[in-house]
PyMOL Python script that loads the backbone (N, CA, C, O; Angstrom):
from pymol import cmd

cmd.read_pdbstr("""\
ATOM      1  N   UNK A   1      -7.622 -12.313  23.947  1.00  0.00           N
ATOM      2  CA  UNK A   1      -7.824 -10.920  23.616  1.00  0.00           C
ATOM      3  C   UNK A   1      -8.336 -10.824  22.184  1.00  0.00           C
ATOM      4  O   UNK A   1      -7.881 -11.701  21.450  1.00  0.00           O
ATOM      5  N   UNK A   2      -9.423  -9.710  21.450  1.00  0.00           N
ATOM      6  CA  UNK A   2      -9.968 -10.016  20.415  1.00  0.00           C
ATOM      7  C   UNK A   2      -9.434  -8.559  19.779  1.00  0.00           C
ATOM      8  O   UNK A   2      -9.746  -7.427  20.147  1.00  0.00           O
ATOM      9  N   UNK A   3      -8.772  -8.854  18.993  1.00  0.00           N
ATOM     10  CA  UNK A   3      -8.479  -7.444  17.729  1.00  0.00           C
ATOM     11  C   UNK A   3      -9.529  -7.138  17.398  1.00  0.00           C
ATOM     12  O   UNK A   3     -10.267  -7.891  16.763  1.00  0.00           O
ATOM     13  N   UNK A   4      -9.943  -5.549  17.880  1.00  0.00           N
ATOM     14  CA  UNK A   4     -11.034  -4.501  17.167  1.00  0.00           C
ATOM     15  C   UNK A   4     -10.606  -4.165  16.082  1.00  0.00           C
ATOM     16  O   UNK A   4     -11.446  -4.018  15.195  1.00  0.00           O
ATOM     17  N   UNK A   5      -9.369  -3.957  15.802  1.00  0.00           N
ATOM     18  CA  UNK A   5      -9.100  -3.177  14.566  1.00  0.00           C
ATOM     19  C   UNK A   5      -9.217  -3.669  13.169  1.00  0.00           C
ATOM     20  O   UNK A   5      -8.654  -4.680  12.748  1.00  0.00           O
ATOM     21  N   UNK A   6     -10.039  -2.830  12.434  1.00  0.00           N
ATOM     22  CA  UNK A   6     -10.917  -3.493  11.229  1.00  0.00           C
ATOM     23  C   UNK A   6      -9.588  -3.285   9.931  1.00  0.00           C
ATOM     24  O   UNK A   6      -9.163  -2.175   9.609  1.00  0.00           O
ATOM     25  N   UNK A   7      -9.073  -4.664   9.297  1.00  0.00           N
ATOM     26  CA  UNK A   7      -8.341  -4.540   8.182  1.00  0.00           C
ATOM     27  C   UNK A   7      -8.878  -4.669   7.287  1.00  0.00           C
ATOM     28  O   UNK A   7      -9.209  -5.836   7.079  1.00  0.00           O
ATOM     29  N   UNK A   8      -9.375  -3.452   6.042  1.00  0.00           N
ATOM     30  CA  UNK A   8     -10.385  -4.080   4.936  1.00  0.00           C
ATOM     31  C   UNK A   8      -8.937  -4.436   3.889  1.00  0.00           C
ATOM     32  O   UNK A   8      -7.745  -4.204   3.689  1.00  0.00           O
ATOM     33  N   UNK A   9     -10.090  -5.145   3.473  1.00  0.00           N
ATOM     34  CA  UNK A   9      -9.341  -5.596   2.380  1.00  0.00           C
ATOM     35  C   UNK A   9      -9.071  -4.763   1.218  1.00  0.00           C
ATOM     36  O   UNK A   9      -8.013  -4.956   0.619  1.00  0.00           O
ATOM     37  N   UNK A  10      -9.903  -3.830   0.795  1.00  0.00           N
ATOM     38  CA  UNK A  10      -9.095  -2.819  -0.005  1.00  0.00           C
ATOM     39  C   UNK A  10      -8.134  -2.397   0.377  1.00  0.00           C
ATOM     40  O   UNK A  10      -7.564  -1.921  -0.605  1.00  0.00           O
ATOM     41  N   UNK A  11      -7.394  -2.220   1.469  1.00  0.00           N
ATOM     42  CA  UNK A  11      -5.957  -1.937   1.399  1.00  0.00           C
ATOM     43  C   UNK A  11      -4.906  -3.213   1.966  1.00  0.00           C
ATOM     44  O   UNK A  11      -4.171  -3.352   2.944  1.00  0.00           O
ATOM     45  N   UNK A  12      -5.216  -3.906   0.971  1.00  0.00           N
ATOM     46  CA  UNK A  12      -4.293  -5.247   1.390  1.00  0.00           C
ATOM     47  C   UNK A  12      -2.857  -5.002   0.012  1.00  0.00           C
ATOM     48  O   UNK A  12      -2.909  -4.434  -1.079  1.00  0.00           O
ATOM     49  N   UNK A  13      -2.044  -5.510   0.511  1.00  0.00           N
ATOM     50  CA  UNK A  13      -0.726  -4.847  -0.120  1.00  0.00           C
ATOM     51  C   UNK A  13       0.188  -6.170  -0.240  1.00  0.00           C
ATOM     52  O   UNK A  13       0.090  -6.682   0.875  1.00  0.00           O
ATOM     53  N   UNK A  14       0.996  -6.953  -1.001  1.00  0.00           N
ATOM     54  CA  UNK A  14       1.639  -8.196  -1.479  1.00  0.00           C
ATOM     55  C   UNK A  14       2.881  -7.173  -1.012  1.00  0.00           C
ATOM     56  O   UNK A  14       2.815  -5.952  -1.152  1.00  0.00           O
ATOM     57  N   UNK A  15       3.983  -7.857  -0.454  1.00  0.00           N
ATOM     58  CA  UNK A  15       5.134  -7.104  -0.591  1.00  0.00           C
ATOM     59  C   UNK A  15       6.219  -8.625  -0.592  1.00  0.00           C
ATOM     60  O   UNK A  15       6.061  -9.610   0.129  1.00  0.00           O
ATOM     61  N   UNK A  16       7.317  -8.411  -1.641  1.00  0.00           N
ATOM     62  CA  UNK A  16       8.330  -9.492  -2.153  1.00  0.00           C
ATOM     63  C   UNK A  16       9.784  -8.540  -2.024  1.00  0.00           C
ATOM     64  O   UNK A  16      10.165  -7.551  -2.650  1.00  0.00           O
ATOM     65  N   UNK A  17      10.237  -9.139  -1.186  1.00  0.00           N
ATOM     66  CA  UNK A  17      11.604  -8.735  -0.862  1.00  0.00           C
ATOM     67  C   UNK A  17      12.379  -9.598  -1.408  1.00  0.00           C
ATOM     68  O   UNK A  17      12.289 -10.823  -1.331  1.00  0.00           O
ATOM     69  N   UNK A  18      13.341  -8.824  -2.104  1.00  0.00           N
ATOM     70  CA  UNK A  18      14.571  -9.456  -3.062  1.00  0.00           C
ATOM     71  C   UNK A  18      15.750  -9.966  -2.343  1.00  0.00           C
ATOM     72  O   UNK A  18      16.159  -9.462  -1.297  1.00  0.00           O
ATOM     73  N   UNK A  19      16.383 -11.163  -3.036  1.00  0.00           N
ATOM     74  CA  UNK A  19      17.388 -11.544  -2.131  1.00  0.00           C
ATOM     75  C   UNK A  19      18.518 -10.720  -1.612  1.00  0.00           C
ATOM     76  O   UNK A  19      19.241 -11.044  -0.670  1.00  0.00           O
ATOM     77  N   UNK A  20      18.634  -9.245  -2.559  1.00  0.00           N
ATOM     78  CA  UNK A  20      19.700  -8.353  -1.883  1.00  0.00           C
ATOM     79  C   UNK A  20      18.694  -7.271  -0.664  1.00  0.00           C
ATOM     80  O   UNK A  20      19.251  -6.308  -0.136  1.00  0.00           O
ATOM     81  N   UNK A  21      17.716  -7.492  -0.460  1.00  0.00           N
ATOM     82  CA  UNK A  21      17.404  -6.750   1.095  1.00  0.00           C
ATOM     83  C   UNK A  21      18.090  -7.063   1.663  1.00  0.00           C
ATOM     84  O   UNK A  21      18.776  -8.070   1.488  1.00  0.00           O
ATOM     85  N   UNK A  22      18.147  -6.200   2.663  1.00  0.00           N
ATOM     86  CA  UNK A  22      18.830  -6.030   3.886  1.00  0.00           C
ATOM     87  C   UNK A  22      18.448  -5.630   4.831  1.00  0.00           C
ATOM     88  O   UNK A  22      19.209  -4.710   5.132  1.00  0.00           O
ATOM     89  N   UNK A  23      17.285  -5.786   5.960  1.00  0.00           N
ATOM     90  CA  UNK A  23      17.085  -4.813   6.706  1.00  0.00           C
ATOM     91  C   UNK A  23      17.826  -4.373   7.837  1.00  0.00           C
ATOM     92  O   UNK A  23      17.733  -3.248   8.328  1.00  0.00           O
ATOM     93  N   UNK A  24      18.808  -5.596   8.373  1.00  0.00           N
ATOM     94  CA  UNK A  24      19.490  -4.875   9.264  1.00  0.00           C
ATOM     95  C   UNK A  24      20.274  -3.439   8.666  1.00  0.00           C
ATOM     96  O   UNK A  24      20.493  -2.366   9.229  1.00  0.00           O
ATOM     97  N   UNK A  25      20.573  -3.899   7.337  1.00  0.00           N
ATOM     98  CA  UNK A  25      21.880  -2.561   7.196  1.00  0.00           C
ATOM     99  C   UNK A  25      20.970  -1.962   6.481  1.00  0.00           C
ATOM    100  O   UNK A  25      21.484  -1.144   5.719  1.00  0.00           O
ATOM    101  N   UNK A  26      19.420  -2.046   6.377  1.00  0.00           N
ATOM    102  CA  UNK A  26      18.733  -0.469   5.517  1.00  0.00           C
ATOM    103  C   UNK A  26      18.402  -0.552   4.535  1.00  0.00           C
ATOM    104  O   UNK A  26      17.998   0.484   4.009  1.00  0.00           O
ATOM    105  N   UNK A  27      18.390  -1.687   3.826  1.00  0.00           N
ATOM    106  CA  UNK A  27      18.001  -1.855   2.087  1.00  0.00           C
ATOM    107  C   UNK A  27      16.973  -2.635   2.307  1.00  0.00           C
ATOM    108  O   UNK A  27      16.818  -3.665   2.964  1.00  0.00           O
ATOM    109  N   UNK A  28      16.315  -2.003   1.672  1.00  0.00           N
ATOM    110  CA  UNK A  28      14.755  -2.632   1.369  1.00  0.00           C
ATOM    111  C   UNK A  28      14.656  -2.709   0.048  1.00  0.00           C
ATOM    112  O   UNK A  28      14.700  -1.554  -0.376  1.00  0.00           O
ATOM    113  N   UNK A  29      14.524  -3.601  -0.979  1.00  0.00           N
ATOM    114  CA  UNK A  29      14.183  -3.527  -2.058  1.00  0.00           C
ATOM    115  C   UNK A  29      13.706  -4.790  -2.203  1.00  0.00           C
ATOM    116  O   UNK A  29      13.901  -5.749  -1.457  1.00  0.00           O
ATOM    117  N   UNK A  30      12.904  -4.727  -3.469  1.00  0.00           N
ATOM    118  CA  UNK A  30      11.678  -5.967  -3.979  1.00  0.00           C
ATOM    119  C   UNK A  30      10.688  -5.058  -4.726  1.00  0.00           C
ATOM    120  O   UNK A  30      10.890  -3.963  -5.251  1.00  0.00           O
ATOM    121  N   UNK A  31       9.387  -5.910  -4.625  1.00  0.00           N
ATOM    122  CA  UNK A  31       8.093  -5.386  -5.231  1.00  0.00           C
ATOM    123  C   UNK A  31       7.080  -5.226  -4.196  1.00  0.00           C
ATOM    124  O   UNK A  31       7.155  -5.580  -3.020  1.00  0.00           O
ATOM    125  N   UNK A  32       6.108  -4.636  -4.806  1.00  0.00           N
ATOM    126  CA  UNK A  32       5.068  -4.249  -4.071  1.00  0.00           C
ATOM    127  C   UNK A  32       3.980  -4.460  -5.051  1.00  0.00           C
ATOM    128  O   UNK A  32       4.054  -4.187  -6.249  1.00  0.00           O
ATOM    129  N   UNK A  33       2.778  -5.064  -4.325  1.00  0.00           N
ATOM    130  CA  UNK A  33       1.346  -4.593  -5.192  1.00  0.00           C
ATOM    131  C   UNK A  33       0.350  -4.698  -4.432  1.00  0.00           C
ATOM    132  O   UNK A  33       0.246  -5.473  -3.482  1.00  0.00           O
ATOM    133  N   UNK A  34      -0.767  -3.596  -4.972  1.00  0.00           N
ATOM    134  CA  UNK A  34      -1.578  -3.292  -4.325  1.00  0.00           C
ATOM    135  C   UNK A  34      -2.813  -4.292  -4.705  1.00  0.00           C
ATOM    136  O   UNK A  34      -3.266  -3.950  -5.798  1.00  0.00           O
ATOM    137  N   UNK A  35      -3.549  -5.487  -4.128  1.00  0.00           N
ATOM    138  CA  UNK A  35      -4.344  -6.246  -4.759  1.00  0.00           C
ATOM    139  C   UNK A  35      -5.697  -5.962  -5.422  1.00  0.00           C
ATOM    140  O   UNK A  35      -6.273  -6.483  -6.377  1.00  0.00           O
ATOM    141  N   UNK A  36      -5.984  -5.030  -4.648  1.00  0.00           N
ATOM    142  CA  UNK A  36      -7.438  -4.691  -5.279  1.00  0.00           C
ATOM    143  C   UNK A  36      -7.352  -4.226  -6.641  1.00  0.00           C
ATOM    144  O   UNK A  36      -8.043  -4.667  -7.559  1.00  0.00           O
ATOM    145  N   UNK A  37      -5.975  -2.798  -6.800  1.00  0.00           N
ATOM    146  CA  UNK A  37      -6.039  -2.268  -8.338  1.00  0.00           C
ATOM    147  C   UNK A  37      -5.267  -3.089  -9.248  1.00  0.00           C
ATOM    148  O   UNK A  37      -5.174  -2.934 -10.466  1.00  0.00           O
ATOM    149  N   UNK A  38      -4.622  -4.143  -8.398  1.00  0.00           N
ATOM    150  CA  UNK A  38      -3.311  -4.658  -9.032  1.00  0.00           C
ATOM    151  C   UNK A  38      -2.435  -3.903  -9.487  1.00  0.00           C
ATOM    152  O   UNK A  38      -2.155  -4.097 -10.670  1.00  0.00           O
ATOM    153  N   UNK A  39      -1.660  -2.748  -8.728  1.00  0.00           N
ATOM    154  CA  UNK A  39      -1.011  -1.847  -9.414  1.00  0.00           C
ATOM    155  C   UNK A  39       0.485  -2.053  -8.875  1.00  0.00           C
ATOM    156  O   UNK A  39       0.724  -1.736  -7.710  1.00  0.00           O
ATOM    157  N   UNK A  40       1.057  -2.349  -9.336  1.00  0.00           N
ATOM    158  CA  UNK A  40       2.512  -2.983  -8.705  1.00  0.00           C
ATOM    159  C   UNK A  40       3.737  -1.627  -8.501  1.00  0.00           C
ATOM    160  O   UNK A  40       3.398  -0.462  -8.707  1.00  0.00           O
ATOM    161  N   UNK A  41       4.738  -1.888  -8.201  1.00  0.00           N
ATOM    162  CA  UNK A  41       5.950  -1.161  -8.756  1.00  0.00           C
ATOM    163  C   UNK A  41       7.132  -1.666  -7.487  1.00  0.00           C
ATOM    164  O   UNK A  41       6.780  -1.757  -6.311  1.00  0.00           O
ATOM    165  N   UNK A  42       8.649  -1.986  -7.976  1.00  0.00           N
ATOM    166  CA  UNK A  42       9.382  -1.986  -7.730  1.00  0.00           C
ATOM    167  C   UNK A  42      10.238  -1.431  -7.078  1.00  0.00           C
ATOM    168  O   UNK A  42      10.335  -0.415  -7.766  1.00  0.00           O
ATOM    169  N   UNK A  43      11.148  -1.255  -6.052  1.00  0.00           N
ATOM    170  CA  UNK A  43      11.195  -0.478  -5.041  1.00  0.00           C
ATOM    171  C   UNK A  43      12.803  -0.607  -4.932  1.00  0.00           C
ATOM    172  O   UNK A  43      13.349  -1.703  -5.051  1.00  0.00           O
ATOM    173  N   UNK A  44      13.359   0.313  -4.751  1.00  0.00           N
ATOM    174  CA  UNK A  44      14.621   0.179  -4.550  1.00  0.00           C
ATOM    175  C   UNK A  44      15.357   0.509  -2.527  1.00  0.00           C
ATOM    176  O   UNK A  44      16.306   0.099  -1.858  1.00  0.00           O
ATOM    177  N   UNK A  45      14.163   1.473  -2.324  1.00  0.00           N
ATOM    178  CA  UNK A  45      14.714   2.050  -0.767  1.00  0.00           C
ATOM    179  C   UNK A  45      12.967   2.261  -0.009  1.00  0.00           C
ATOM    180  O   UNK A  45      11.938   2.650  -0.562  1.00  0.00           O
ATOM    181  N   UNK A  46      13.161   1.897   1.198  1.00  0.00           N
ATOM    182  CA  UNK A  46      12.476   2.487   1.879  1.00  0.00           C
ATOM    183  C   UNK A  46      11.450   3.480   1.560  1.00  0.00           C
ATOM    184  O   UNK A  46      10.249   3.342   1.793  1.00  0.00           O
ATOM    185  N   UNK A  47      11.947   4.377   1.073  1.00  0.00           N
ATOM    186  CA  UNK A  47      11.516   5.635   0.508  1.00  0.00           C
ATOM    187  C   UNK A  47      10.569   5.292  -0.589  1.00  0.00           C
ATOM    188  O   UNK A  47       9.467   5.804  -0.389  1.00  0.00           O
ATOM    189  N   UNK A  48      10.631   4.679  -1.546  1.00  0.00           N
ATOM    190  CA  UNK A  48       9.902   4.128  -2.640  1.00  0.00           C
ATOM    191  C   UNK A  48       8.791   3.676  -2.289  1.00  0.00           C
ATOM    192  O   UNK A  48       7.666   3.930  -2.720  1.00  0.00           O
ATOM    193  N   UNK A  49       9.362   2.530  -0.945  1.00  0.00           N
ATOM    194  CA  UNK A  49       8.358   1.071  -0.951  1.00  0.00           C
ATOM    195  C   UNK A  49       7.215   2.887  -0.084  1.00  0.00           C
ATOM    196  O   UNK A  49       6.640   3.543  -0.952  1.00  0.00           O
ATOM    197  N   UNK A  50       7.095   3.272   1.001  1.00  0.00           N
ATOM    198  CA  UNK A  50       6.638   4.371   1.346  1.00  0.00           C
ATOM    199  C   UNK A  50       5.610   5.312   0.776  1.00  0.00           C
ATOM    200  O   UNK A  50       4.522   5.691   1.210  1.00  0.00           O
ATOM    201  N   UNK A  51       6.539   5.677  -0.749  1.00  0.00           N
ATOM    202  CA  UNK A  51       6.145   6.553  -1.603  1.00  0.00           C
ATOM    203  C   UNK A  51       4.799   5.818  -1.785  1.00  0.00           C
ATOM    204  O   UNK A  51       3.770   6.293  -1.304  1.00  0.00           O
ATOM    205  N   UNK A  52       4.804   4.662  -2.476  1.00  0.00           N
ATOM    206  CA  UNK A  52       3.930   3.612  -2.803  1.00  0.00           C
ATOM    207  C   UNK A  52       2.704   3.653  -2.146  1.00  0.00           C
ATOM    208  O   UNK A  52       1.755   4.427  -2.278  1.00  0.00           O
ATOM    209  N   UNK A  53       2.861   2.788  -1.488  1.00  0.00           N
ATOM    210  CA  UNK A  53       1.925   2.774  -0.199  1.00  0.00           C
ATOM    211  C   UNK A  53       0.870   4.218   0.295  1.00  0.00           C
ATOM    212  O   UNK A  53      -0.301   4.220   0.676  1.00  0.00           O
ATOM    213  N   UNK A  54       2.028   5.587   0.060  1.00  0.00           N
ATOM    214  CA  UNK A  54       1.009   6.955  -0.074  1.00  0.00           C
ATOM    215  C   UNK A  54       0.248   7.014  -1.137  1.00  0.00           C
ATOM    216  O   UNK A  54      -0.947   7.281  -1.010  1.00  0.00           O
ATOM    217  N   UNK A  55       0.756   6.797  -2.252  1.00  0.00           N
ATOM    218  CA  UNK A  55      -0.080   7.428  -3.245  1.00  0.00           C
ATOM    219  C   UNK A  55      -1.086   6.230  -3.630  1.00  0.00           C
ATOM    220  O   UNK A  55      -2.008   6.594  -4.360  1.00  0.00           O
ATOM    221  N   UNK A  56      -1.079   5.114  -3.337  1.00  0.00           N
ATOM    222  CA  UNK A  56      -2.134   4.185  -3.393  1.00  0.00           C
ATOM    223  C   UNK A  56      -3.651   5.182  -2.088  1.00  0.00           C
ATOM    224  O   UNK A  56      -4.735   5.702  -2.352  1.00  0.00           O
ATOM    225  N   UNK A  57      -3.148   5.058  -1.239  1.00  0.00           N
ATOM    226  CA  UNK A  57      -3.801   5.071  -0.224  1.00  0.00           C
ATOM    227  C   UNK A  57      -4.467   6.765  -0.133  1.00  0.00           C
ATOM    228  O   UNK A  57      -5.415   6.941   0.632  1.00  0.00           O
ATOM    229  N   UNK A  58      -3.867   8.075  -1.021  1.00  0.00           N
ATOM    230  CA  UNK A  58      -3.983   8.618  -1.452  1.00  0.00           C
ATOM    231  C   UNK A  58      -5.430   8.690  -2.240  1.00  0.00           C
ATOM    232  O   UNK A  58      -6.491   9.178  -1.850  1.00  0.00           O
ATOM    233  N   UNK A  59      -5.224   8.274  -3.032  1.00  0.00           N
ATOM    234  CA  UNK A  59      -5.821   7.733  -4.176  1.00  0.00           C
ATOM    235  C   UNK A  59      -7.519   7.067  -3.566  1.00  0.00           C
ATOM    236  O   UNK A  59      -8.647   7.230  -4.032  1.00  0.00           O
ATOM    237  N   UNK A  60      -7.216   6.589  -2.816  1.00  0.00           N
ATOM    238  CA  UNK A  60      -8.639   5.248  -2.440  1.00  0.00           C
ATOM    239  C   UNK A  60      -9.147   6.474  -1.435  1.00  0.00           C
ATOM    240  O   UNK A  60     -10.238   6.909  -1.803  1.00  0.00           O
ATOM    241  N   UNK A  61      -8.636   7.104  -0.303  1.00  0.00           N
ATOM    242  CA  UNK A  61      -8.960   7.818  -0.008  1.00  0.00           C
ATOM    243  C   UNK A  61      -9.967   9.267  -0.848  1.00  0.00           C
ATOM    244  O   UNK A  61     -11.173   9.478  -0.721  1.00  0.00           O
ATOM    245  N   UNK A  62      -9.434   9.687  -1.285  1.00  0.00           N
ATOM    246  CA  UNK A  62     -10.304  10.760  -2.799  1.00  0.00           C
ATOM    247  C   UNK A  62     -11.251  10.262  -3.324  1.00  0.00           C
ATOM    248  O   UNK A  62     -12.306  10.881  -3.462  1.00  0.00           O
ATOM    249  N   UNK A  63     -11.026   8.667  -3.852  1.00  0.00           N
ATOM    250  CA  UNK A  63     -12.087   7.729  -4.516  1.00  0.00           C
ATOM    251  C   UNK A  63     -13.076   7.853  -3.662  1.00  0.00           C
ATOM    252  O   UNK A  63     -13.731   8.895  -3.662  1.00  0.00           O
ATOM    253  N   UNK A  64     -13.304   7.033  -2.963  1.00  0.00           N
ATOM    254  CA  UNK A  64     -14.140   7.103  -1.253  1.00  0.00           C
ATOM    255  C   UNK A  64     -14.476   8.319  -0.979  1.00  0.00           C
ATOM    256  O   UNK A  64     -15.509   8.184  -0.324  1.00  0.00           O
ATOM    257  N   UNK A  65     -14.257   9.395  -1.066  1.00  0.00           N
ATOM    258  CA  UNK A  65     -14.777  10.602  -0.656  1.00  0.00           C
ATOM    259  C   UNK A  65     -15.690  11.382  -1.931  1.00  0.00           C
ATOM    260  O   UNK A  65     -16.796  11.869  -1.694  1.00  0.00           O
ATOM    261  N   UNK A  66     -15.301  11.407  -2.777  1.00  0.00           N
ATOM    262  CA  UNK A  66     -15.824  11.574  -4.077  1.00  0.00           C
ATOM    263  C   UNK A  66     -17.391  10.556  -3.913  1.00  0.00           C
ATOM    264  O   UNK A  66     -18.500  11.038  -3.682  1.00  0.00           O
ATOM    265  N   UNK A  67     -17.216   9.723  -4.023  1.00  0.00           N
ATOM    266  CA  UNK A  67     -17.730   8.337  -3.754  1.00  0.00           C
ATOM    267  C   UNK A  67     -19.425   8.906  -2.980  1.00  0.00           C
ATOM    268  O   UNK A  67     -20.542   9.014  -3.487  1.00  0.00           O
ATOM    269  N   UNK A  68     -18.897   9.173  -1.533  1.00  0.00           N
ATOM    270  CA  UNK A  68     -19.719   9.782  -0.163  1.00  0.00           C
ATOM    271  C   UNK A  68     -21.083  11.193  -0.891  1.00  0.00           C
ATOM    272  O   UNK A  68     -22.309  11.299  -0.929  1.00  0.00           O
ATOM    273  N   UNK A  69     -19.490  12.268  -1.483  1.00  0.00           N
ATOM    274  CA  UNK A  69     -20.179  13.586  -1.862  1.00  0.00           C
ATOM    275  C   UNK A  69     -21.253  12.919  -3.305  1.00  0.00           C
ATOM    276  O   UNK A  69     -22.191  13.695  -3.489  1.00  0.00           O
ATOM    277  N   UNK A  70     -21.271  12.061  -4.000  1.00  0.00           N
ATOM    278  CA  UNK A  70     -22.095  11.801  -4.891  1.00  0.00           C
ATOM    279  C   UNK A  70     -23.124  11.572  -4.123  1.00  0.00           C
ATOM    280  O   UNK A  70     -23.886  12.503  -3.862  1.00  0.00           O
ATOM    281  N   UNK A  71     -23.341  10.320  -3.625  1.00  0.00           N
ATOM    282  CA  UNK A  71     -24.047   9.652  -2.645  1.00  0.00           C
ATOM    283  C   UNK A  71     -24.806  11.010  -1.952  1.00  0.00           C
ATOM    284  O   UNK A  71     -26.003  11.004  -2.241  1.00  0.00           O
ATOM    285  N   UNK A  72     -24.508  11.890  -1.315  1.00  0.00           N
ATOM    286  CA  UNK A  72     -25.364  12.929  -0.592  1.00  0.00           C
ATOM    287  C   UNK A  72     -26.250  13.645  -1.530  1.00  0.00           C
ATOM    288  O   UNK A  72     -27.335  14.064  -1.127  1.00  0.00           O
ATOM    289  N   UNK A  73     -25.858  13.823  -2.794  1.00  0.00           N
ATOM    290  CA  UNK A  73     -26.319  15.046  -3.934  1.00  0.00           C
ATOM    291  C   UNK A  73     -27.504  13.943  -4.418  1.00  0.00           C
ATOM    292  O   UNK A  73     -28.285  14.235  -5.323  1.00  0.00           O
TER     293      UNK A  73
END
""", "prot")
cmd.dss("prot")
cmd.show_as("cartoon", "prot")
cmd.util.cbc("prot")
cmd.orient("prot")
């Protein structure tokens, strides 16, 4: 079977889980970084590692569109 689904590499993401994770009981904590901007940050819950991941992706998204509307003008 051949995966269609295209992973670019601008959103490739390092994630390091600390020896106190836990996922059975719900703790997620470690680091995170985003490789392309190299923009890291530390994560204590779920919620963080999450947060992260939006506002990166946020971000590249706007870039990229900004990006497009130049490109047309």
């Amino acid at each position: 079977m051949t995966d269609r689904t295209h992973l670019p590499t601008k959103r490739t993401f390092l994630v390091r889980l600390s020896d106190e994770a836990d996922p059975s009981g719900g703790r997620y904590c470690g680091r995170v970084e985003h490789l392309q901007s190299g923009q890291t940050m530390r994560f204590q819950s779920e919620g963080n590692f999450k947060e992260f991941f939006s506002a990166i992706l946020l971000e590249r998204i706007k870039h990229e569109q900004s990006e497009q509307i130049g490109e047309e003008t």
